[in-house]
PyMOL Python script that loads the backbone (N, CA, C, O; Angstrom):
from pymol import cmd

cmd.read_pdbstr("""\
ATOM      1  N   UNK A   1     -17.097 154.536-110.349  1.00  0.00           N
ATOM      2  CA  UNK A   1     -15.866 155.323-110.269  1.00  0.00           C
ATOM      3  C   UNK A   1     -14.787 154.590-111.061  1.00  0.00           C
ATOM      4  O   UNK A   1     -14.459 153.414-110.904  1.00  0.00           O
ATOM      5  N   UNK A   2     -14.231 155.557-112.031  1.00  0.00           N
ATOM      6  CA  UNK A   2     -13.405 154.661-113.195  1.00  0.00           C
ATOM      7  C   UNK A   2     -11.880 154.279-112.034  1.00  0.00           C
ATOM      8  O   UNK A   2     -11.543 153.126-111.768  1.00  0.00           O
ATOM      9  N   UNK A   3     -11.248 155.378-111.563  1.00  0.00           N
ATOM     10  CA  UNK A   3     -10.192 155.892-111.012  1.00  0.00           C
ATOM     11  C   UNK A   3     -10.295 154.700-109.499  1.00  0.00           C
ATOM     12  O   UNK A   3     -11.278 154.769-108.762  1.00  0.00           O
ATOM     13  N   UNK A   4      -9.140 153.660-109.221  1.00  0.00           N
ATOM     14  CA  UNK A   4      -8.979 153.421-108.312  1.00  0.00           C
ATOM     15  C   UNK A   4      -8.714 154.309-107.178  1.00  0.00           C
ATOM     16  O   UNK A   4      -8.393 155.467-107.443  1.00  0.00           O
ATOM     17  N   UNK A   5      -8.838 153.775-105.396  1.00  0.00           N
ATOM     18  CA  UNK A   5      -9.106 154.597-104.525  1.00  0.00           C
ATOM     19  C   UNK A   5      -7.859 155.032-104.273  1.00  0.00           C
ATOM     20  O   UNK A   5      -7.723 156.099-103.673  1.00  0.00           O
ATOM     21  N   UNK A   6      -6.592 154.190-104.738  1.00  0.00           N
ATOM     22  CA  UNK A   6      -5.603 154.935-104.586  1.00  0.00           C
ATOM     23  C   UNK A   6      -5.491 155.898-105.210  1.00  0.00           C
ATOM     24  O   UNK A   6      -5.506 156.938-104.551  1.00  0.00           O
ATOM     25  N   UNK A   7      -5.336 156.021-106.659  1.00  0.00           N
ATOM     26  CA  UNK A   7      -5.350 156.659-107.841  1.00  0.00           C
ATOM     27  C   UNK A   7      -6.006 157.665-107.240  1.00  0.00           C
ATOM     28  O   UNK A   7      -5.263 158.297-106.489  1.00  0.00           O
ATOM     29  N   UNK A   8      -7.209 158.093-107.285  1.00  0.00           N
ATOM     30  CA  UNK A   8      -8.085 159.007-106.142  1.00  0.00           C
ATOM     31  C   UNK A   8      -7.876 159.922-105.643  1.00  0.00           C
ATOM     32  O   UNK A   8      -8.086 161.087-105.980  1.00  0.00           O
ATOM     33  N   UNK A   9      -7.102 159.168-104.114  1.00  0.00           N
ATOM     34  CA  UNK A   9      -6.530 159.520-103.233  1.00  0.00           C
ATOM     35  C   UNK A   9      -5.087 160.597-103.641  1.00  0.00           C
ATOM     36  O   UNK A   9      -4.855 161.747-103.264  1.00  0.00           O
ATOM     37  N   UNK A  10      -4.270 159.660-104.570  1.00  0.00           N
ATOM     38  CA  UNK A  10      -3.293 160.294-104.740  1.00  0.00           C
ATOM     39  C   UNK A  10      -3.529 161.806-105.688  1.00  0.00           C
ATOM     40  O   UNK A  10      -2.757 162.740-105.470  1.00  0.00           O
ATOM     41  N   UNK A  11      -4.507 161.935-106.608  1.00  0.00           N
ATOM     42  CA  UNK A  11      -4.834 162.660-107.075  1.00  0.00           C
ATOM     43  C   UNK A  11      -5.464 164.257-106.074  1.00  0.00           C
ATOM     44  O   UNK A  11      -5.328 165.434-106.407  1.00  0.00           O
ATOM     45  N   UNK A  12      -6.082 163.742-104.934  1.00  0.00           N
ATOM     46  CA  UNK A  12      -6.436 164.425-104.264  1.00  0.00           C
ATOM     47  C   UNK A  12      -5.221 165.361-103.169  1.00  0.00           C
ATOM     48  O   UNK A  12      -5.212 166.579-102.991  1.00  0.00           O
ATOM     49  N   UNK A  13      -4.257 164.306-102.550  1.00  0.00           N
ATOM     50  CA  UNK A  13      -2.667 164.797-101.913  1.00  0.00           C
ATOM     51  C   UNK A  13      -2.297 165.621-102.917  1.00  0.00           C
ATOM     52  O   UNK A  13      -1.831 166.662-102.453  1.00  0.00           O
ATOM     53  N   UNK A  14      -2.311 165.585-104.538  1.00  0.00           N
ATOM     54  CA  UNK A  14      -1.563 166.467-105.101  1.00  0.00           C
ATOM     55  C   UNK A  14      -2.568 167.332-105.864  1.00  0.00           C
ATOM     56  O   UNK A  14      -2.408 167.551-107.064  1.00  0.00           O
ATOM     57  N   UNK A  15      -3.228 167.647-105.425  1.00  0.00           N
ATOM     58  CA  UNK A  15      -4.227 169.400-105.594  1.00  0.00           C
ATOM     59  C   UNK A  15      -3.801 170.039-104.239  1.00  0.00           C
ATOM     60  O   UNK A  15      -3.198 171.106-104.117  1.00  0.00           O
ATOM     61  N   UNK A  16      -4.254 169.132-103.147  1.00  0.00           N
ATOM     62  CA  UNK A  16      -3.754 169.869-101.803  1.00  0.00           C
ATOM     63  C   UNK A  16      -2.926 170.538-101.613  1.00  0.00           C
ATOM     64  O   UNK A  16      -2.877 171.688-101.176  1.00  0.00           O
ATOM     65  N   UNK A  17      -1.823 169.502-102.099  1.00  0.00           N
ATOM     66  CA  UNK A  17      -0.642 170.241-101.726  1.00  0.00           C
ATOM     67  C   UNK A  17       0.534 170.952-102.652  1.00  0.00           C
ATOM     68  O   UNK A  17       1.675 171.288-102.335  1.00  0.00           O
ATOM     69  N   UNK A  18      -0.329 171.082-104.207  1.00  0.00           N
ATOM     70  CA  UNK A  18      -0.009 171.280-105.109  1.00  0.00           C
ATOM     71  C   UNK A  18       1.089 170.890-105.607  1.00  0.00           C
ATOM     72  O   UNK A  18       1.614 171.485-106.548  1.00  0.00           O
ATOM     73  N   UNK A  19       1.558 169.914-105.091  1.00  0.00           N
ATOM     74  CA  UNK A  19       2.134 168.907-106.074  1.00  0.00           C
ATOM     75  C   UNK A  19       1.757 168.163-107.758  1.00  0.00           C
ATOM     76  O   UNK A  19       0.618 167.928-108.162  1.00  0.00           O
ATOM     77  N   UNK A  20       2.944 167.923-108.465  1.00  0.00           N
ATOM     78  CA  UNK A  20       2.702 167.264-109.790  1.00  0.00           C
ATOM     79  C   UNK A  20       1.963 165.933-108.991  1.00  0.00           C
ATOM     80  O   UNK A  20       2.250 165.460-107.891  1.00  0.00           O
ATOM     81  N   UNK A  21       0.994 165.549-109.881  1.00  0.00           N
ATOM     82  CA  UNK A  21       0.634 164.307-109.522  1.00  0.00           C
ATOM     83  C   UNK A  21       1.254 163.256-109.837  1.00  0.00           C
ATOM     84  O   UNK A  21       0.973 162.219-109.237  1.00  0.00           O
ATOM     85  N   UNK A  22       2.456 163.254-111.063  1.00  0.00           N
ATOM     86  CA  UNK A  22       3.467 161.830-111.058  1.00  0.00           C
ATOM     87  C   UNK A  22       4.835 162.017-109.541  1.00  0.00           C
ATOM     88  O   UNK A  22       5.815 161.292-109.371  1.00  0.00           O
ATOM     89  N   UNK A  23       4.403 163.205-108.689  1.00  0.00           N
ATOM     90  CA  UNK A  23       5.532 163.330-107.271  1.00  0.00           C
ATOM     91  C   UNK A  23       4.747 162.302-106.405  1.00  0.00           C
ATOM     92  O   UNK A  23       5.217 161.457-105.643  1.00  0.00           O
ATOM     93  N   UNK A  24       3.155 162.624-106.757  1.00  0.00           N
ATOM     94  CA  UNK A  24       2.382 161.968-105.227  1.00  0.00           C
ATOM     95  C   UNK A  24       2.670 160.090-105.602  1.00  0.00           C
ATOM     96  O   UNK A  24       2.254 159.565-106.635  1.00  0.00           O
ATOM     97  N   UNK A  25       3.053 159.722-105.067  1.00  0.00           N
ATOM     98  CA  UNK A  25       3.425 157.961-105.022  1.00  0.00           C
ATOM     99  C   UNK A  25       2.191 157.680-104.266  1.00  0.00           C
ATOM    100  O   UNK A  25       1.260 158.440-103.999  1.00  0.00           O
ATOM    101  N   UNK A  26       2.413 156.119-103.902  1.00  0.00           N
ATOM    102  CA  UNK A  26       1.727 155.753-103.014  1.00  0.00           C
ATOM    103  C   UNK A  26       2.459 155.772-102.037  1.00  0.00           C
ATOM    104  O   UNK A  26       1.827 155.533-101.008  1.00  0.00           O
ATOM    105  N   UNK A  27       3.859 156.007-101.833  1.00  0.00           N
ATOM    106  CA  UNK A  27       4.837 156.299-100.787  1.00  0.00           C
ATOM    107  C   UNK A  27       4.512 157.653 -99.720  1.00  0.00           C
ATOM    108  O   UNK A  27       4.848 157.992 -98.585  1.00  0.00           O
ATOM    109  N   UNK A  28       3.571 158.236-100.928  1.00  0.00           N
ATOM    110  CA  UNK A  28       3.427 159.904 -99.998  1.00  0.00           C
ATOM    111  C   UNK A  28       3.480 160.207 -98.870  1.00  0.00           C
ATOM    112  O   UNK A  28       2.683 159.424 -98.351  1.00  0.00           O
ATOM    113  N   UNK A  29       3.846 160.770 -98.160  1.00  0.00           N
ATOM    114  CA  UNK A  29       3.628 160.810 -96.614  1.00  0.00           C
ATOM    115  C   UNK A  29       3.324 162.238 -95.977  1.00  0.00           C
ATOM    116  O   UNK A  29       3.943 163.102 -96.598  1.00  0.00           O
ATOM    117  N   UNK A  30       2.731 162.642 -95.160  1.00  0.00           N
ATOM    118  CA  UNK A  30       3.438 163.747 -94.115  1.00  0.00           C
ATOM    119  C   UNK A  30       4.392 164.006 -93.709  1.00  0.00           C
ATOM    120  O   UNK A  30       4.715 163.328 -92.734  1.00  0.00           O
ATOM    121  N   UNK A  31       5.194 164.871 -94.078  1.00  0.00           N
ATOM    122  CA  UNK A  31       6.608 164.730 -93.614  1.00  0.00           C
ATOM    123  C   UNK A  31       7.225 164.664 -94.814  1.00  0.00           C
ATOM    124  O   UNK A  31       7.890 165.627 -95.194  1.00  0.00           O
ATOM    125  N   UNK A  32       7.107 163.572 -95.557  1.00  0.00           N
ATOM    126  CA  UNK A  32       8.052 163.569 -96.983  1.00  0.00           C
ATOM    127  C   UNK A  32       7.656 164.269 -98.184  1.00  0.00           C
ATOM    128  O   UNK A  32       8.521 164.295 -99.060  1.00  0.00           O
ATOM    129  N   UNK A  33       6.654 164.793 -98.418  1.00  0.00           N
ATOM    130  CA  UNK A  33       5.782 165.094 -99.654  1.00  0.00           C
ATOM    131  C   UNK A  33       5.858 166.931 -99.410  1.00  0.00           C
ATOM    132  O   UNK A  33       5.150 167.331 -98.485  1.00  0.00           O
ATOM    133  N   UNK A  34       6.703 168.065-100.220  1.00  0.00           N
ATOM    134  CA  UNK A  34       6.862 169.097 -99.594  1.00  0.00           C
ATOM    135  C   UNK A  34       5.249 169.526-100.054  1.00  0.00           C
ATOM    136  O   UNK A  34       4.683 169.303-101.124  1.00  0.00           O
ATOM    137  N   UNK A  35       4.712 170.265 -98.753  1.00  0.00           N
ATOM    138  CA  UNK A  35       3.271 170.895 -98.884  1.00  0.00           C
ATOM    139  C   UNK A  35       2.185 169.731 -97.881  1.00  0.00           C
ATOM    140  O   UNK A  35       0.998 169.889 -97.594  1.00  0.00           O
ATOM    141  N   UNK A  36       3.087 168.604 -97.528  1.00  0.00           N
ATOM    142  CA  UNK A  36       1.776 168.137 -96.378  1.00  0.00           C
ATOM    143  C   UNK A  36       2.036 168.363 -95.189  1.00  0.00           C
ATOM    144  O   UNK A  36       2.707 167.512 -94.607  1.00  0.00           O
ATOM    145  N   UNK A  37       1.509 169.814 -94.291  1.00  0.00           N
ATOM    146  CA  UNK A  37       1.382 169.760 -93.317  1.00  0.00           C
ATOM    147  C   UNK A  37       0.432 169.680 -92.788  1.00  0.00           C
ATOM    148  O   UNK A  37      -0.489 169.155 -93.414  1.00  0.00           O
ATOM    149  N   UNK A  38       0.144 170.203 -91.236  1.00  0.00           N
ATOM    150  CA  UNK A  38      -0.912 170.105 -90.742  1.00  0.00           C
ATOM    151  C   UNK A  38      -1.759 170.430 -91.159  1.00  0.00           C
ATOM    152  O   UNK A  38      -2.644 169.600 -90.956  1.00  0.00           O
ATOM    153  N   UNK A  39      -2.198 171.492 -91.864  1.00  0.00           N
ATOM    154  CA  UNK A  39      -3.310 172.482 -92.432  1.00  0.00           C
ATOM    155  C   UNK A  39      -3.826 171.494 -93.552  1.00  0.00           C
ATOM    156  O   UNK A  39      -4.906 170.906 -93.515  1.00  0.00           O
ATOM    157  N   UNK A  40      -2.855 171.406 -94.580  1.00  0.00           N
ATOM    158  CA  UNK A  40      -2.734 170.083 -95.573  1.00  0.00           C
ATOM    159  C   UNK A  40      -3.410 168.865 -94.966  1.00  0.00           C
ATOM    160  O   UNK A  40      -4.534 168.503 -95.311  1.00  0.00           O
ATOM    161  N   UNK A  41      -2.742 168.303 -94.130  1.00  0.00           N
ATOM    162  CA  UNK A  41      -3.581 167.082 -93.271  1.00  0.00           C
ATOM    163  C   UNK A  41      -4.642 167.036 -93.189  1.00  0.00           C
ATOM    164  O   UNK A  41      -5.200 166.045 -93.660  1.00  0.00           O
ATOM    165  N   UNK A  42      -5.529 168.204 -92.480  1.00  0.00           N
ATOM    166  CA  UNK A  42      -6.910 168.207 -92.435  1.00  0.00           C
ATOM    167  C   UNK A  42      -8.032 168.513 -93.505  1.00  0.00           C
ATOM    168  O   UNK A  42      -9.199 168.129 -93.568  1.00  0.00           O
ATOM    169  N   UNK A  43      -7.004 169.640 -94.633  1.00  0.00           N
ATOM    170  CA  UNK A  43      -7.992 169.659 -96.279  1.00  0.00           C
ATOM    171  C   UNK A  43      -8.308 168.492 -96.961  1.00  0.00           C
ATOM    172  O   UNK A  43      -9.371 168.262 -97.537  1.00  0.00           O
ATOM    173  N   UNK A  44      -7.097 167.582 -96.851  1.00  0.00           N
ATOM    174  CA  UNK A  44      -6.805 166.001 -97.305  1.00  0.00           C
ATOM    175  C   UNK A  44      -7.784 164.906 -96.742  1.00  0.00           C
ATOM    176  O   UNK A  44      -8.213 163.933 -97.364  1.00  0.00           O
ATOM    177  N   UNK A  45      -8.040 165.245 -95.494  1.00  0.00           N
ATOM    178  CA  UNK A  45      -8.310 164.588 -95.119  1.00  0.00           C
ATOM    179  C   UNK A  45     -10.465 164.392 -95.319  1.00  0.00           C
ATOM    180  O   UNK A  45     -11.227 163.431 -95.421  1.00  0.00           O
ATOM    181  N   UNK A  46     -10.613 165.757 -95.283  1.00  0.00           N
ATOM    182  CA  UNK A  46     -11.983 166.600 -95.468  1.00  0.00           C
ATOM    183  C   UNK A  46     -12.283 166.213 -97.075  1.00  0.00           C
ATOM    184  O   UNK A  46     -13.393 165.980 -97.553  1.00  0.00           O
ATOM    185  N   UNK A  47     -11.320 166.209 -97.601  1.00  0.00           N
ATOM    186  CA  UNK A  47     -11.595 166.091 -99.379  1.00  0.00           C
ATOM    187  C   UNK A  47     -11.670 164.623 -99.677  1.00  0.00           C
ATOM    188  O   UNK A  47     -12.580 164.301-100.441  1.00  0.00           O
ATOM    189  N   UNK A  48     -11.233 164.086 -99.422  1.00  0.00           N
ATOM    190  CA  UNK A  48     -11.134 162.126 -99.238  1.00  0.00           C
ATOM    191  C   UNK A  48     -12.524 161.643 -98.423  1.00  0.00           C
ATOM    192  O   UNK A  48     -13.092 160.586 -98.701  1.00  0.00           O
ATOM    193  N   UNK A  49     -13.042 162.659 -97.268  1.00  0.00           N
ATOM    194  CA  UNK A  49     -14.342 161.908 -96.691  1.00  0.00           C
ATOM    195  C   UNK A  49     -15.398 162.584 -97.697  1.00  0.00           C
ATOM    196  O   UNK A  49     -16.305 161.776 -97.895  1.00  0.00           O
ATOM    197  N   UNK A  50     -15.563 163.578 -98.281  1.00  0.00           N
ATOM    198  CA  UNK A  50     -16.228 164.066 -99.492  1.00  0.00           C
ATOM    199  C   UNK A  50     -16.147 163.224-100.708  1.00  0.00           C
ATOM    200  O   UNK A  50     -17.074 162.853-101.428  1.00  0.00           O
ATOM    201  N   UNK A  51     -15.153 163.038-100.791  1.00  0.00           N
ATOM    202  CA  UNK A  51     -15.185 162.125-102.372  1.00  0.00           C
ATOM    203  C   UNK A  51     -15.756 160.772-102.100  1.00  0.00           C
ATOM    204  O   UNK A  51     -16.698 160.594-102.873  1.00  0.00           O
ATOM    205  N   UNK A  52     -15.545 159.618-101.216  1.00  0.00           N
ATOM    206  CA  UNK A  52     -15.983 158.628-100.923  1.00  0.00           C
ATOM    207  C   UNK A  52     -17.498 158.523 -99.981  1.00  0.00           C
ATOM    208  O   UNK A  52     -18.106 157.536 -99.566  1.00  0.00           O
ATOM    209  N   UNK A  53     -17.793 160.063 -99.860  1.00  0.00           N
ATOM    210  CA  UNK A  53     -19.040 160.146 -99.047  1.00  0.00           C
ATOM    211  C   UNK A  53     -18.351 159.039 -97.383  1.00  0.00           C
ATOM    212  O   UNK A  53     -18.921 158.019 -96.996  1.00  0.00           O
ATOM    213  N   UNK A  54     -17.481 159.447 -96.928  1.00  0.00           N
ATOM    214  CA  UNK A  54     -17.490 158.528 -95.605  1.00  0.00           C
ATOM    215  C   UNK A  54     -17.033 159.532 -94.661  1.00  0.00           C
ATOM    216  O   UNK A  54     -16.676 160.666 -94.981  1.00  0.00           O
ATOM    217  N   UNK A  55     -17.065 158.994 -93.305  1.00  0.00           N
ATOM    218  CA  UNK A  55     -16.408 160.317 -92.090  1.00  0.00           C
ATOM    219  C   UNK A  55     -15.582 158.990 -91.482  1.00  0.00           C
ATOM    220  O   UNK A  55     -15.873 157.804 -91.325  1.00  0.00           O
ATOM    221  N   UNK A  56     -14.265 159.910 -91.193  1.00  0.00           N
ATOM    222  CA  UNK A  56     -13.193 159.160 -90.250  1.00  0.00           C
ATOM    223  C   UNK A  56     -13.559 159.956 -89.005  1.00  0.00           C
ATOM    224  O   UNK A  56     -13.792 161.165 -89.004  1.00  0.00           O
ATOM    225  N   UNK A  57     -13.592 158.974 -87.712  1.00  0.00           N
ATOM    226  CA  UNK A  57     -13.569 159.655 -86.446  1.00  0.00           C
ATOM    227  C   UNK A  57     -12.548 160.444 -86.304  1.00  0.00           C
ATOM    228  O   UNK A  57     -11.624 160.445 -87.117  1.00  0.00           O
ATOM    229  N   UNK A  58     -12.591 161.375 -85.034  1.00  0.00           N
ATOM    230  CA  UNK A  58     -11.599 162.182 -85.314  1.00  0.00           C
ATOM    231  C   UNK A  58     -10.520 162.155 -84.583  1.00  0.00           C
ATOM    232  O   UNK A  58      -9.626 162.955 -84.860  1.00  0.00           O
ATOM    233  N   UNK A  59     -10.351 161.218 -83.466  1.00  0.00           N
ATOM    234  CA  UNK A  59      -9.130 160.695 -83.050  1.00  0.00           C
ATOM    235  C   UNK A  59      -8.255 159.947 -84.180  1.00  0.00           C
ATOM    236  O   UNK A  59      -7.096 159.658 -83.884  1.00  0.00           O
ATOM    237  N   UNK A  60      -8.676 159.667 -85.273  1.00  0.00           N
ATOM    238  CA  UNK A  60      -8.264 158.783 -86.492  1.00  0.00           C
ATOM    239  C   UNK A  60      -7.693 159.783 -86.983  1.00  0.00           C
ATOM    240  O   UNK A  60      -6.505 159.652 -86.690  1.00  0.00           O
ATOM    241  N   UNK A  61      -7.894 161.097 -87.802  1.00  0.00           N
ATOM    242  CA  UNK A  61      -7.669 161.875 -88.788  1.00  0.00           C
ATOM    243  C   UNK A  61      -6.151 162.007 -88.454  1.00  0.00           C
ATOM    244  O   UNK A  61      -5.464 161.921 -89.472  1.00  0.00           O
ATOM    245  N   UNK A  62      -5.403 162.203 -87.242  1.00  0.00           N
ATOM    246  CA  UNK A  62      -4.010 162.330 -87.392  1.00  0.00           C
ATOM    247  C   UNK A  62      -3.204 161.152 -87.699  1.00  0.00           C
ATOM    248  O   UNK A  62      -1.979 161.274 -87.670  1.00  0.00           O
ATOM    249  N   UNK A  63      -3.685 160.127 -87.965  1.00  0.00           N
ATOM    250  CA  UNK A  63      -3.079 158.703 -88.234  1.00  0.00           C
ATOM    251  C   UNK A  63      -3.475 158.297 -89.589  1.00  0.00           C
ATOM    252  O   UNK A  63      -3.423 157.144 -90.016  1.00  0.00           O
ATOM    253  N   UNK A  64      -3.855 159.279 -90.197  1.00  0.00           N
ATOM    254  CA  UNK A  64      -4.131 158.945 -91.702  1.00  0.00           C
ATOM    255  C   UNK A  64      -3.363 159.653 -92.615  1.00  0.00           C
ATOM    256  O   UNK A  64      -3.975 160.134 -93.570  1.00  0.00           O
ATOM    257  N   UNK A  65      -1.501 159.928 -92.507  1.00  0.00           N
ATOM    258  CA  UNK A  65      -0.819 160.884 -92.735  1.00  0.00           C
ATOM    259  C   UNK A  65      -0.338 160.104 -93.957  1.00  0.00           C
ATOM    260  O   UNK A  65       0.892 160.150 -93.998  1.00  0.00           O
ATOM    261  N   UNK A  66      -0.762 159.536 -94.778  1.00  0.00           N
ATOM    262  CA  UNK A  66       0.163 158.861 -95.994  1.00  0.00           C
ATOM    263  C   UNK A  66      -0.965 158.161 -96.557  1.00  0.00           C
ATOM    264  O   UNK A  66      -1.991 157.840 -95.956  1.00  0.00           O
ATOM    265  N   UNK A  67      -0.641 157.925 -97.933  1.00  0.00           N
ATOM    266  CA  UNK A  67      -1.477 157.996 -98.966  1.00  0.00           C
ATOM    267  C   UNK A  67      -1.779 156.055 -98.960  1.00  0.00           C
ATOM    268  O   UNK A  67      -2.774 155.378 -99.221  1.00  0.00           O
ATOM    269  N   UNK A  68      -0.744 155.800 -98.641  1.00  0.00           N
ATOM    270  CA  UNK A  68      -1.298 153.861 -98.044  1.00  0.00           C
ATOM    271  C   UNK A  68      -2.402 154.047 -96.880  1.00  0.00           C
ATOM    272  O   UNK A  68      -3.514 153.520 -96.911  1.00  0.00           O
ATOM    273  N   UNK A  69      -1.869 154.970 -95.738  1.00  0.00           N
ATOM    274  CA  UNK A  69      -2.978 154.841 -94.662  1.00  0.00           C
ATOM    275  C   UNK A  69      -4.383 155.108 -95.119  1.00  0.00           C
ATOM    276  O   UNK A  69      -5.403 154.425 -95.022  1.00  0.00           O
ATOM    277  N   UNK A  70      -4.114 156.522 -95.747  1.00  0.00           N
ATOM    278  CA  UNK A  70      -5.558 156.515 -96.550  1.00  0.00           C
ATOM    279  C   UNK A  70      -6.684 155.626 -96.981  1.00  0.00           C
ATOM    280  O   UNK A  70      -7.887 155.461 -96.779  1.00  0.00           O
ATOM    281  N   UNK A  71      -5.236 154.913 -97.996  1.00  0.00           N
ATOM    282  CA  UNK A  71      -6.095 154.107 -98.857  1.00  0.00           C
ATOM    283  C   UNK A  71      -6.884 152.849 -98.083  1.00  0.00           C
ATOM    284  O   UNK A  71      -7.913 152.251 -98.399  1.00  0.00           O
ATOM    285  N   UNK A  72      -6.090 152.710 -97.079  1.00  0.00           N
ATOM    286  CA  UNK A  72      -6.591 151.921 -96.340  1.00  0.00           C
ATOM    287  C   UNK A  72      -7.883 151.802 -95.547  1.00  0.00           C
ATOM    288  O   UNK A  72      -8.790 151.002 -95.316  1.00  0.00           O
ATOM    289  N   UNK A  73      -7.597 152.664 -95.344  1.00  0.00           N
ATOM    290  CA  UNK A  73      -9.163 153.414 -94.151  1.00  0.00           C
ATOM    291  C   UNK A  73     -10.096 153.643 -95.094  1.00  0.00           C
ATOM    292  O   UNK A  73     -11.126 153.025 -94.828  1.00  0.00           O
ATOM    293  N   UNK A  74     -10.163 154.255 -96.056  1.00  0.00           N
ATOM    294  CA  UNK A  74     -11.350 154.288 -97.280  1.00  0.00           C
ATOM    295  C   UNK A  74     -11.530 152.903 -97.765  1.00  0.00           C
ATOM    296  O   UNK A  74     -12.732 152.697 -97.932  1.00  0.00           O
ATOM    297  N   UNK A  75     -11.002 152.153 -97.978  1.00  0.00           N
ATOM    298  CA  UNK A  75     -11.304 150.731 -98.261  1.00  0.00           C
ATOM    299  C   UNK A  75     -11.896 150.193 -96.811  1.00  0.00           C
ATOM    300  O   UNK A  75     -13.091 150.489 -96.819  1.00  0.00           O
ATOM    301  N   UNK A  76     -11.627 149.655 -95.807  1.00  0.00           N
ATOM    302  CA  UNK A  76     -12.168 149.615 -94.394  1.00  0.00           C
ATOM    303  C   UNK A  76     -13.826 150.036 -94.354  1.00  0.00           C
ATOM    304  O   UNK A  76     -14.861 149.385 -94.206  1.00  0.00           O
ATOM    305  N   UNK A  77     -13.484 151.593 -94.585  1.00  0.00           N
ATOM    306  CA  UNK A  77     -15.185 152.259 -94.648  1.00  0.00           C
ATOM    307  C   UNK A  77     -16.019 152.165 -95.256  1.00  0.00           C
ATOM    308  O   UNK A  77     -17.167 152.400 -94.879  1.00  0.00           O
ATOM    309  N   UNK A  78     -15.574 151.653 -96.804  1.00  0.00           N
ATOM    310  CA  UNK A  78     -16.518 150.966 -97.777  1.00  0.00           C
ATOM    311  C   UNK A  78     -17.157 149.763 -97.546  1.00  0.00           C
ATOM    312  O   UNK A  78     -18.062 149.631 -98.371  1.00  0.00           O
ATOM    313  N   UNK A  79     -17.090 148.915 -96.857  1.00  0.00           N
ATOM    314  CA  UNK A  79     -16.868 147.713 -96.439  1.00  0.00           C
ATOM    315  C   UNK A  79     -18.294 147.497 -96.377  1.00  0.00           C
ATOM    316  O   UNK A  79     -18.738 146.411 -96.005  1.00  0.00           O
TER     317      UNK A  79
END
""", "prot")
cmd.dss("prot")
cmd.show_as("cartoon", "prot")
cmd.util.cbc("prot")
cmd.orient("prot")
């Protein structure tokens, strides 16, 4: 994979939520990023365990609302 997991990631928040991809930061959040809501949350979240081939439990998936948490937890799962 040429594309770091942030890079990735952030690429993925901004198809979701159809955002420009120079809006999605690594700052992104739920809440701050217009287009991540709940519905958003869970496509994001479904498209990120697809791309890295991994599953987040699902008490986890609401605590993965920003594009650092992400990145984080996909790095974690690679492990």
């Amino acid at each position: 994979m040429s594309a770091s997991v942030q890079t990735r990631i952030q690429e993925i928040v901004a198809d979701v939520t159809l955002n420009p991809p120079a809006r999605v930061t690594a700052l992104a959040a739920a809440g701050k990023l217009e287009g991540w809501d709940s519905l958003a949350q869970v496509n994001i979240v479904v498209a990120v365990e697809a791309e890295f081939d991994i599953a987040f439990a699902a008490d986890e998936v609401h605590t993965l609302n920003s594009v650092a948490k992400l990145t984080d937890a996909v790095r974690r799962a690679r492990r």
